[in-house]
N, C-alpha and C positions, 0 to 999 in steps of 0.2 A: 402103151407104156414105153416101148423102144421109141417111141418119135417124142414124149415128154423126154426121156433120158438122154437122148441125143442133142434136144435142144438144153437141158440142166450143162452138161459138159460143153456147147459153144459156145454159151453166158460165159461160165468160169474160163475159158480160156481166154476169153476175151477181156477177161476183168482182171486176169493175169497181167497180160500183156499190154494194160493202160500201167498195170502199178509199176511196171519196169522203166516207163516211159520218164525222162529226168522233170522234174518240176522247173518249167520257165519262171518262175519268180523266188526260185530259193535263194535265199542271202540276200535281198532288198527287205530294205526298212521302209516301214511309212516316212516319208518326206518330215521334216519337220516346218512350221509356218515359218515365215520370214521375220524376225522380229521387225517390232515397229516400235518410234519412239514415240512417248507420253504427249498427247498435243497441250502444248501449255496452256493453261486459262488465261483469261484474257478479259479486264475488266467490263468489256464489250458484249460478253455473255449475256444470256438473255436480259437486255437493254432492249426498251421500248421507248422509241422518240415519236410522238406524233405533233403535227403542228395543226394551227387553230386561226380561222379566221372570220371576223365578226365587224358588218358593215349594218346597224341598223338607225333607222329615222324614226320620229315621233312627234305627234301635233295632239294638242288640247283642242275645244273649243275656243278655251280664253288666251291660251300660249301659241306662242312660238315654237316654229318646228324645232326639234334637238338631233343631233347628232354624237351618236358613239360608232368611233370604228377604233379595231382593236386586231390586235395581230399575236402571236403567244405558241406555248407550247407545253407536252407533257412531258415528262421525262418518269418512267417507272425500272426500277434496277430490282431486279430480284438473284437473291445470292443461295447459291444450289453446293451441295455434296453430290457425292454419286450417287447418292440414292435419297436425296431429299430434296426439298425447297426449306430452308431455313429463316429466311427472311425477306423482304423486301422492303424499297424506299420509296416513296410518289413526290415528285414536285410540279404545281402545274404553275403558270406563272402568264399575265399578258400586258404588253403596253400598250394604253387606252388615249386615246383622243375624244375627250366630249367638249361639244358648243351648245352651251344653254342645257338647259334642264326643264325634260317633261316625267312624272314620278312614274316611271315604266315599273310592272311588276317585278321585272329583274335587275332591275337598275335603281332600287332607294337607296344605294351610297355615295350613287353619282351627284348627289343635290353638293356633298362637299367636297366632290375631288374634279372641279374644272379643269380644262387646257388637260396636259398631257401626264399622265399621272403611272406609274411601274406597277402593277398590282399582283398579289401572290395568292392563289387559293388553296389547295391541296399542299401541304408540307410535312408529310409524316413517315414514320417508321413502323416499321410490323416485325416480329420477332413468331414464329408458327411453333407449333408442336412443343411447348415448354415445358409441361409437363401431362401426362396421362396419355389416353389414345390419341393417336393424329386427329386432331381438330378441336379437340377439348379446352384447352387452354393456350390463348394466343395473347402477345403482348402487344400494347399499343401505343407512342406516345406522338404528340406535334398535334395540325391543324386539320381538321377534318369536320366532317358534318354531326351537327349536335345528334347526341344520341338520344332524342326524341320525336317519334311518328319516325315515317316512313323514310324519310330523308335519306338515311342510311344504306337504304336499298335503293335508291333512286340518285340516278346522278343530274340533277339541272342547274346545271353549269353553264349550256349551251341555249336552254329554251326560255322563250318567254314567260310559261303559266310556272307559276314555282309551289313549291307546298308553303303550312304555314308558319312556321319557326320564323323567316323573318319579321311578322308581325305576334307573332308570340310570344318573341324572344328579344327581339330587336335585332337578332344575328341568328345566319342558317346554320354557320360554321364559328369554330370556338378552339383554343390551344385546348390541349388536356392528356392525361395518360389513363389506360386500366387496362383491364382484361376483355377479351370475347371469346366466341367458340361455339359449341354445341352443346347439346343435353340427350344424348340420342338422337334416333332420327326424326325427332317429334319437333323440339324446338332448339332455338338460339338462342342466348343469351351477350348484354353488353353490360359491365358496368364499368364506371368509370369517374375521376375529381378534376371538373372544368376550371379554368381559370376563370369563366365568367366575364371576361374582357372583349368579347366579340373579334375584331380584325386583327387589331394588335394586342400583345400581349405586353401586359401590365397591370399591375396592382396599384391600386386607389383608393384603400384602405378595405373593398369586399375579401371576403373571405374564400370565395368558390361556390361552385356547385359541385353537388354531388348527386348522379344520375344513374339511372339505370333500365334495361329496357329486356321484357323476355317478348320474343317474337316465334312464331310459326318455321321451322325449323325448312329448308330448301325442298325437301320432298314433297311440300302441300303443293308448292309452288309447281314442281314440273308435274305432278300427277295431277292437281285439282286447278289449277290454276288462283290457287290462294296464297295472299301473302298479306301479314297485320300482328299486331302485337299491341302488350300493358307499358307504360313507361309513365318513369315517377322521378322526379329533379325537384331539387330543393337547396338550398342555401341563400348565397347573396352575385349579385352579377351588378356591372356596369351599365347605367342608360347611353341612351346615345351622346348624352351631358353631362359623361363621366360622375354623375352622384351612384352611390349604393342604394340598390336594391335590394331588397329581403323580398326570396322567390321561394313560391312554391308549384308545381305544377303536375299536375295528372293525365293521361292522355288513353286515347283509346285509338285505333286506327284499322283500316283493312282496304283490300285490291284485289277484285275479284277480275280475272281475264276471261273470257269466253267466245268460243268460235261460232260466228252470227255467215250469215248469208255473204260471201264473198269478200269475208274478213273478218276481225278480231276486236271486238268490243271492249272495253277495260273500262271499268265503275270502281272510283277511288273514295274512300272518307275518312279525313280526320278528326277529331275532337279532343280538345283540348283544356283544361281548368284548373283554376286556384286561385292566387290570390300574389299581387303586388303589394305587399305591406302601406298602407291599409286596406286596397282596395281590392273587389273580387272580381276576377278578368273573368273570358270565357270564348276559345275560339272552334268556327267549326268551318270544315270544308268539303265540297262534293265536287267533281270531274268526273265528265263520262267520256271516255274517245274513243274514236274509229280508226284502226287503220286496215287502208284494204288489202286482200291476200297479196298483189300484187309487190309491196311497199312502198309504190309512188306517192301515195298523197294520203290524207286523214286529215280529221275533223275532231275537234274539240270543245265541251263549254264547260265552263266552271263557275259556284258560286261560291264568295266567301263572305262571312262575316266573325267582326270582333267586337264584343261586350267589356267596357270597364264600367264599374259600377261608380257613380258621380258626373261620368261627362258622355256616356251612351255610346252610339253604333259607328261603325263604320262596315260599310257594306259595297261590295263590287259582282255585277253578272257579265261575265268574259267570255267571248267566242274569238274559236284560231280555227283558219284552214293553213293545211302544209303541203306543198309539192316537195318530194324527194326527190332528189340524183341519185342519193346512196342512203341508202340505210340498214345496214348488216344486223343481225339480230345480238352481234357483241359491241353495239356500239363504239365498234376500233377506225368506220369510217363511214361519216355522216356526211350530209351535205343537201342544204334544205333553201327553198324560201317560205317565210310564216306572213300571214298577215293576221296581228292577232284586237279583236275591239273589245273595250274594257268601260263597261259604263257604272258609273259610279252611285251607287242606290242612295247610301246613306253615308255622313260625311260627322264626326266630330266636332269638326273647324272645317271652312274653306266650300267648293262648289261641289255640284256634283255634275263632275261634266267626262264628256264622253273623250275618251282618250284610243290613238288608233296606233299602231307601229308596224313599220316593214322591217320586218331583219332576214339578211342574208348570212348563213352561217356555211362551215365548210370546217373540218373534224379529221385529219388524215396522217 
Protein backbone atom coordinates (compact mmCIF):
# COMPACT_ATOMS: atom_id res chain seq x y z
CA UNK A 1 0.00 0.00 0.00
CA UNK A 2 3.04 2.67 0.76
CA UNK A 3 4.46 1.76 -2.76
CA UNK A 4 0.63 2.24 -4.52
CA UNK A 5 0.55 5.70 -2.46
CA UNK A 6 3.81 6.83 -3.21
CA UNK A 7 3.43 6.14 -6.78
CA UNK A 8 -0.64 7.94 -6.47
CA UNK A 9 1.35 11.24 -5.08
CA UNK A 10 4.32 11.12 -8.13
CA UNK A 11 1.52 10.99 -10.93
CA UNK A 12 -0.05 14.13 -9.11
CA UNK A 13 2.86 15.90 -8.87
CA UNK A 14 3.71 15.50 -12.03
CA UNK A 15 0.46 16.26 -13.55
CA UNK A 16 0.79 19.44 -11.29
CA UNK A 17 3.62 20.52 -12.78
CA UNK A 18 2.70 19.88 -16.69
CA UNK A 19 -0.63 22.18 -15.86
CA UNK A 20 1.87 25.14 -14.75
CA UNK A 21 3.83 24.62 -17.89
CA UNK A 22 2.47 27.88 -20.33
CA UNK A 23 0.53 26.52 -23.40
CA UNK A 24 2.85 26.98 -26.78
CA UNK A 25 -0.21 27.71 -28.89
CA UNK A 26 -2.26 30.10 -26.65
CA UNK A 27 -3.55 33.13 -28.61
CA UNK A 28 -3.14 31.52 -32.28
CA UNK A 29 -6.16 31.26 -34.36
CA UNK A 30 -6.65 28.79 -37.18
CA UNK A 31 -5.11 30.40 -40.27
CA UNK A 32 -7.84 31.52 -42.34
CA UNK A 33 -7.81 29.99 -46.43
CA UNK A 34 -6.67 32.49 -48.89
CA UNK A 35 -9.40 33.80 -50.75
CA UNK A 36 -9.59 32.98 -54.31
CA UNK A 37 -11.33 34.53 -57.02
CA UNK A 38 -14.63 32.86 -58.93
CA UNK A 39 -12.96 31.41 -62.28
CA UNK A 40 -15.09 32.77 -64.87
CA UNK A 41 -17.06 30.51 -67.24
CA UNK A 42 -16.18 30.46 -70.42
CA UNK A 43 -18.25 29.30 -73.45
CA UNK A 44 -15.48 26.65 -73.89
CA UNK A 45 -16.80 24.69 -71.06
CA UNK A 46 -17.54 21.30 -71.56
CA UNK A 47 -17.27 21.71 -75.49
CA UNK A 48 -16.75 18.53 -77.56
CA UNK A 49 -15.12 19.02 -81.00
CA UNK A 50 -14.33 15.80 -82.69
CA UNK A 51 -13.37 15.63 -86.42
CA UNK A 52 -14.33 12.91 -89.09
CA UNK A 53 -12.79 11.59 -91.93
CA UNK A 54 -14.41 9.36 -94.65
CA UNK A 55 -12.50 8.08 -97.97
CA UNK A 56 -14.75 5.21 -99.49
CA UNK A 57 -14.82 3.39 -103.17
CA UNK A 58 -17.57 1.24 -104.75
CA UNK A 59 -18.13 -0.95 -107.88
CA UNK A 60 -21.28 -2.82 -109.26
CA UNK A 61 -20.96 -5.61 -111.64
CA UNK A 62 -22.71 -3.47 -114.22
CA UNK A 63 -21.27 0.24 -112.91
CA UNK A 64 -18.51 2.05 -112.61
CA UNK A 65 -16.45 2.54 -109.63
CA UNK A 66 -17.72 5.61 -107.36
CA UNK A 67 -16.11 7.72 -105.14
CA UNK A 68 -17.06 9.64 -101.73
CA UNK A 69 -14.60 11.33 -99.66
CA UNK A 70 -15.60 13.52 -97.01
CA UNK A 71 -14.11 15.43 -94.42
CA UNK A 72 -16.53 17.08 -91.21
CA UNK A 73 -17.00 17.39 -87.74
CA UNK A 74 -19.03 17.31 -84.39
CA UNK A 75 -19.52 19.88 -82.34
CA UNK A 76 -21.54 18.97 -78.90
CA UNK A 77 -21.90 22.08 -76.12
CA UNK A 78 -23.42 21.05 -73.06
CA UNK A 79 -24.48 23.92 -70.72
CA UNK A 80 -24.08 23.01 -66.82
CA UNK A 81 -25.00 24.94 -63.13
CA UNK A 82 -23.11 24.00 -60.33
CA UNK A 83 -24.84 21.23 -59.75
CA UNK A 84 -26.58 20.19 -62.89
CA UNK A 85 -26.34 19.64 -66.60
CA UNK A 86 -29.25 21.66 -67.97
CA UNK A 87 -28.90 21.27 -71.58
CA UNK A 88 -27.16 20.58 -74.54
CA UNK A 89 -26.71 21.32 -78.28
CA UNK A 90 -25.24 18.65 -81.11
CA UNK A 91 -24.10 19.85 -84.62
CA UNK A 92 -22.39 17.38 -86.89
CA UNK A 93 -21.83 18.59 -90.25
CA UNK A 94 -19.30 17.09 -93.60
CA UNK A 95 -18.19 18.30 -97.04
CA UNK A 96 -18.61 15.56 -99.47
CA UNK A 97 -16.97 14.88 -102.76
CA UNK A 98 -18.83 12.08 -104.81
CA UNK A 99 -17.79 10.86 -108.64
CA UNK A 100 -20.55 8.62 -110.15
CA UNK A 101 -22.90 6.70 -108.20
CA UNK A 102 -23.02 3.12 -107.03
CA UNK A 103 -26.34 2.71 -104.46
CA UNK A 104 -24.03 1.99 -101.27
CA UNK A 105 -26.20 1.08 -98.15
CA UNK A 106 -25.09 4.35 -96.57
CA UNK A 107 -25.07 6.50 -99.38
CA UNK A 108 -28.94 6.46 -101.13
CA UNK A 109 -28.88 10.26 -101.22
CA UNK A 110 -25.79 10.45 -102.94
CA UNK A 111 -27.64 9.40 -106.48
CA UNK A 112 -28.67 13.41 -106.27
CA UNK A 113 -26.01 15.30 -104.70
CA UNK A 114 -23.00 14.91 -107.34
CA UNK A 115 -19.49 16.86 -107.33
CA UNK A 116 -19.03 18.64 -103.94
CA UNK A 117 -22.06 19.13 -101.88
CA UNK A 118 -21.99 20.75 -97.59
CA UNK A 119 -24.03 18.18 -95.93
CA UNK A 120 -25.50 18.61 -92.14
CA UNK A 121 -26.67 15.59 -90.04
CA UNK A 122 -27.17 15.97 -86.34
CA UNK A 123 -28.68 19.57 -85.48
CA UNK A 124 -30.52 19.56 -82.25
CA UNK A 125 -31.15 20.91 -78.93
CA UNK A 126 -31.83 19.05 -75.52
CA UNK A 127 -33.33 20.76 -72.58
CA UNK A 128 -32.78 17.78 -69.33
CA UNK A 129 -34.70 17.63 -66.09
CA UNK A 130 -37.90 19.88 -66.98
CA UNK A 131 -40.00 18.56 -64.90
CA UNK A 132 -40.19 15.53 -62.29
CA UNK A 133 -37.16 13.36 -61.08
CA UNK A 134 -33.94 13.81 -63.03
CA UNK A 135 -34.49 12.10 -66.21
CA UNK A 136 -38.25 11.86 -66.36
CA UNK A 137 -38.88 14.52 -68.70
CA UNK A 138 -36.49 15.89 -71.31
CA UNK A 139 -37.14 18.30 -74.13
CA UNK A 140 -36.15 17.80 -77.55
CA UNK A 141 -36.31 19.92 -80.73
CA UNK A 142 -34.13 20.12 -84.58
CA UNK A 143 -32.74 16.96 -86.59
CA UNK A 144 -32.12 13.73 -85.33
CA UNK A 145 -32.90 10.02 -85.84
CA UNK A 146 -36.48 9.11 -86.48
CA UNK A 147 -37.89 7.87 -83.38
CA UNK A 148 -38.45 4.48 -84.76
CA UNK A 149 -36.68 0.85 -84.20
CA UNK A 150 -33.56 1.01 -82.78
CA UNK A 151 -31.95 3.88 -84.55
CA UNK A 152 -32.01 6.03 -81.70
CA UNK A 153 -29.86 3.97 -79.66
CA UNK A 154 -27.44 3.36 -82.47
CA UNK A 155 -25.39 5.89 -84.13
CA UNK A 156 -24.55 4.84 -87.95
CA UNK A 157 -23.33 7.72 -89.22
CA UNK A 158 -20.04 6.34 -89.83
CA UNK A 159 -20.66 2.53 -91.02
CA UNK A 160 -21.72 0.94 -93.93
CA UNK A 161 -24.69 -1.73 -92.66
CA UNK A 162 -27.36 0.82 -91.57
CA UNK A 163 -30.85 -0.20 -89.92
CA UNK A 164 -34.07 0.13 -91.72
CA UNK A 165 -35.71 3.63 -91.58
CA UNK A 166 -34.12 4.55 -94.60
CA UNK A 167 -35.92 2.07 -96.69
CA UNK A 168 -38.89 2.29 -94.44
CA UNK A 169 -39.17 5.64 -94.28
CA UNK A 170 -37.36 7.04 -97.17
CA UNK A 171 -35.19 9.00 -94.45
CA UNK A 172 -33.14 7.71 -91.21
CA UNK A 173 -33.36 11.24 -89.85
CA UNK A 174 -36.15 13.87 -89.79
CA UNK A 175 -36.72 17.76 -88.17
CA UNK A 176 -39.17 17.38 -85.14
CA UNK A 177 -39.72 18.29 -81.40
CA UNK A 178 -41.15 16.25 -78.16
CA UNK A 179 -40.52 14.75 -75.09
CA UNK A 180 -38.12 11.65 -73.65
CA UNK A 181 -36.87 10.28 -70.43
CA UNK A 182 -37.64 7.40 -68.38
CA UNK A 183 -40.41 5.35 -66.59
CA UNK A 184 -38.51 4.05 -63.78
CA UNK A 185 -35.75 1.75 -64.13
CA UNK A 186 -37.70 -0.49 -66.31
CA UNK A 187 -38.27 1.52 -69.48
CA UNK A 188 -37.89 4.78 -71.84
CA UNK A 189 -39.90 6.48 -73.30
CA UNK A 190 -39.87 9.00 -76.75
CA UNK A 191 -42.75 10.76 -78.21
CA UNK A 192 -42.58 13.26 -80.47
CA UNK A 193 -44.47 15.66 -84.07
CA UNK A 194 -42.07 15.02 -87.23
CA UNK A 195 -42.09 17.33 -89.87
CA UNK A 196 -42.16 14.43 -92.21
CA UNK A 197 -39.77 16.16 -94.68
CA UNK A 198 -36.62 13.88 -94.35
CA UNK A 199 -33.19 16.15 -94.97
CA UNK A 200 -34.72 19.40 -95.32
CA UNK A 201 -37.27 20.95 -93.75
CA UNK A 202 -40.30 21.95 -95.47
CA UNK A 203 -43.90 21.67 -95.90
CA UNK A 204 -45.62 20.52 -99.14
CA UNK A 205 -48.85 20.49 -98.09
CA UNK A 206 -48.19 16.95 -95.56
CA UNK A 207 -49.21 17.46 -92.31
CA UNK A 208 -46.49 15.62 -90.08
CA UNK A 209 -46.07 12.68 -88.22
CA UNK A 210 -46.75 11.82 -85.13
CA UNK A 211 -44.54 9.06 -83.27
CA UNK A 212 -43.90 7.42 -80.50
CA UNK A 213 -41.57 4.69 -79.11
CA UNK A 214 -41.53 2.88 -75.39
CA UNK A 215 -38.13 1.03 -75.17
CA UNK A 216 -36.43 -1.18 -72.45
CA UNK A 217 -35.13 1.18 -70.04
CA UNK A 218 -30.70 1.34 -69.93
CA UNK A 219 -30.45 -1.13 -66.95
CA UNK A 220 -31.57 -4.28 -69.23
CA UNK A 221 -29.01 -3.15 -71.37
CA UNK A 222 -25.72 -3.03 -68.79
CA UNK A 223 -27.11 -6.07 -66.66
CA UNK A 224 -28.75 -8.45 -69.45
CA UNK A 225 -27.27 -7.23 -72.44
CA UNK A 226 -30.89 -6.26 -73.90
CA UNK A 227 -31.95 -3.45 -75.70
CA UNK A 228 -35.55 -3.27 -78.02
CA UNK A 229 -38.83 -1.48 -77.93
CA UNK A 230 -43.00 -0.91 -79.53
CA UNK A 231 -42.94 2.10 -81.86
CA UNK A 232 -46.03 3.38 -83.67
CA UNK A 233 -45.95 6.83 -86.43
CA UNK A 234 -48.63 7.89 -88.25
CA UNK A 235 -49.70 10.81 -90.17
CA UNK A 236 -48.51 12.22 -93.52
CA UNK A 237 -44.57 12.54 -94.82
CA UNK A 238 -42.83 13.60 -97.99
CA UNK A 239 -41.46 10.83 -100.87
CA UNK A 240 -38.44 11.41 -102.23
CA UNK A 241 -40.66 13.24 -105.10
CA UNK A 242 -41.90 15.59 -102.63
CA UNK A 243 -45.80 14.16 -103.12
CA UNK A 244 -47.64 13.45 -99.76
CA UNK A 245 -47.77 10.46 -98.17
CA UNK A 246 -50.43 9.23 -95.71
CA UNK A 247 -48.27 6.83 -93.27
CA UNK A 248 -48.77 4.51 -91.00
CA UNK A 249 -46.48 2.30 -89.20
CA UNK A 250 -45.75 -0.25 -86.41
CA UNK A 251 -42.67 -1.62 -85.40
CA UNK A 252 -41.11 -4.26 -83.15
CA UNK A 253 -37.37 -4.45 -82.48
CA UNK A 254 -34.54 -6.06 -80.08
CA UNK A 255 -30.35 -6.54 -79.54
CA UNK A 256 -29.47 -9.02 -77.78
CA UNK A 257 -25.25 -8.72 -76.81
CA UNK A 258 -23.58 -11.65 -75.41
CA UNK A 259 -20.09 -12.77 -74.33
CA UNK A 260 -19.14 -15.86 -76.86
CA UNK A 261 -15.58 -17.36 -76.85
CA UNK A 262 -12.95 -14.61 -77.18
CA UNK A 263 -15.48 -11.91 -77.84
CA UNK A 264 -18.85 -10.36 -77.97
CA UNK A 265 -21.52 -11.53 -80.21
CA UNK A 266 -24.66 -9.08 -80.96
CA UNK A 267 -27.87 -10.52 -82.74
CA UNK A 268 -30.01 -7.38 -83.97
CA UNK A 269 -33.89 -7.48 -85.54
CA UNK A 270 -36.10 -5.13 -86.64
CA UNK A 271 -39.64 -5.31 -87.98
CA UNK A 272 -41.47 -3.07 -89.28
CA UNK A 273 -45.48 -2.52 -90.92
CA UNK A 274 -48.35 -0.70 -92.15
CA UNK A 275 -49.35 0.84 -94.91
CA UNK A 276 -48.45 3.62 -97.69
CA UNK A 277 -52.05 4.92 -98.48
CA UNK A 278 -53.15 2.58 -100.51
CA UNK A 279 -50.58 0.22 -100.10
CA UNK A 280 -49.54 -2.38 -97.31
CA UNK A 281 -45.60 -2.06 -96.92
CA UNK A 282 -43.63 -4.49 -94.60
CA UNK A 283 -39.96 -4.46 -93.54
CA UNK A 284 -37.87 -6.72 -91.72
CA UNK A 285 -34.13 -7.09 -90.75
CA UNK A 286 -31.58 -9.37 -89.02
CA UNK A 287 -27.56 -8.78 -88.17
CA UNK A 288 -25.51 -10.91 -86.34
CA UNK A 289 -21.74 -9.38 -85.43
CA UNK A 290 -18.53 -10.33 -83.94
CA UNK A 291 -16.34 -8.27 -82.43
CA UNK A 292 -13.34 -9.81 -80.72
CA UNK A 293 -12.20 -9.17 -77.03
CA UNK A 294 -9.31 -7.66 -78.24
CA UNK A 295 -11.23 -4.72 -80.53
CA UNK A 296 -9.20 -5.07 -83.53
CA UNK A 297 -11.29 -6.42 -86.16
CA UNK A 298 -15.10 -8.07 -86.45
CA UNK A 299 -17.20 -9.52 -88.73
CA UNK A 300 -20.65 -9.03 -89.72
CA UNK A 301 -23.73 -10.39 -92.00
CA UNK A 302 -27.02 -8.98 -92.57
CA UNK A 303 -30.27 -9.64 -94.16
CA UNK A 304 -32.88 -7.35 -95.31
CA UNK A 305 -35.93 -7.26 -96.88
CA UNK A 306 -39.05 -4.85 -98.08
CA UNK A 307 -42.60 -5.89 -99.05
CA UNK A 308 -45.04 -3.31 -100.98
CA UNK A 309 -48.04 -4.80 -101.86
CA UNK A 310 -48.54 -4.32 -105.99
CA UNK A 311 -44.93 -4.11 -107.04
CA UNK A 312 -43.14 -6.93 -104.55
CA UNK A 313 -39.56 -7.40 -102.98
CA UNK A 314 -36.73 -6.12 -102.67
CA UNK A 315 -34.24 -8.08 -100.85
CA UNK A 316 -30.30 -7.77 -99.95
CA UNK A 317 -27.70 -10.61 -98.00
CA UNK A 318 -24.49 -8.32 -96.85
CA UNK A 319 -21.27 -9.33 -95.24
CA UNK A 320 -18.54 -6.80 -93.70
CA UNK A 321 -15.15 -7.58 -92.17
CA UNK A 322 -13.43 -4.57 -90.09
CA UNK A 323 -9.93 -3.91 -88.90
CA UNK A 324 -9.67 -1.44 -86.09
CA UNK A 325 -7.01 1.12 -85.07
CA UNK A 326 -9.28 2.54 -82.36
CA UNK A 327 -12.33 1.69 -81.20
CA UNK A 328 -13.26 2.84 -77.59
CA UNK A 329 -16.42 1.36 -76.11
CA UNK A 330 -17.74 5.47 -76.07
CA UNK A 331 -17.44 5.62 -79.65
CA UNK A 332 -15.51 9.25 -79.05
CA UNK A 333 -12.52 7.68 -81.18
CA UNK A 334 -12.94 5.35 -83.96
CA UNK A 335 -10.83 4.49 -86.78
CA UNK A 336 -11.51 1.52 -89.09
CA UNK A 337 -10.99 -0.19 -92.54
CA UNK A 338 -14.50 -2.17 -93.72
CA UNK A 339 -14.77 -3.98 -96.67
CA UNK A 340 -18.35 -4.59 -96.86
CA UNK A 341 -20.23 -7.27 -100.06
CA UNK A 342 -23.93 -6.57 -100.61
CA UNK A 343 -25.58 -9.04 -103.07
CA UNK A 344 -28.70 -8.12 -104.21
CA UNK A 345 -31.51 -11.13 -103.86
CA UNK A 346 -34.61 -9.51 -104.92
CA UNK A 347 -34.98 -6.23 -106.96
CA UNK A 348 -38.51 -4.31 -107.67
CA UNK A 349 -36.98 -2.62 -110.82
CA UNK A 350 -33.33 -2.92 -112.15
CA UNK A 351 -30.42 -6.09 -111.58
CA UNK A 352 -29.51 -7.97 -108.92
CA UNK A 353 -26.15 -7.49 -108.96
CA UNK A 354 -23.40 -7.87 -106.47
CA UNK A 355 -22.05 -4.53 -105.01
CA UNK A 356 -18.58 -4.30 -103.09
CA UNK A 357 -17.17 -0.97 -101.04
CA UNK A 358 -13.81 -0.11 -99.28
CA UNK A 359 -14.29 2.55 -96.72
CA UNK A 360 -11.74 4.02 -94.68
CA UNK A 361 -13.15 6.03 -91.79
CA UNK A 362 -11.33 7.88 -88.79
CA UNK A 363 -13.72 9.44 -85.88
CA UNK A 364 -11.45 11.61 -83.36
Amino acid sequence: MKQVAVSLLLSLAFALARAAEPDPFAGVSPAEAPATDARRSSWLDNLGFRREWMSEFAAGEHDRASSRQSAGFELLKKFSSETATLGAFDFQWRLVRRDRFVPVLNDLEGMSRPGWTAEYHNAYADLYNVAGAPGRFNLRAGRFYVPFGLNLQTDTHGTILQLSNERQLGFERDWYTGAWGSIGRELNYDAYYLAGSGYDFKYRGQSGLGAARLSLGNRWNSEAGLEGGLSVLGGERLSMDNQVVRTQRVGIDGRYRRAVARGLLTWTTELGGGRDAPDAVFMQLHQAEYLHSSRRWGAATQYRRYWRDGAGYDGSLLAEATLYFSNDVASSNLHWIKVNVERKLERMGGRRDVIVALQYYRYW
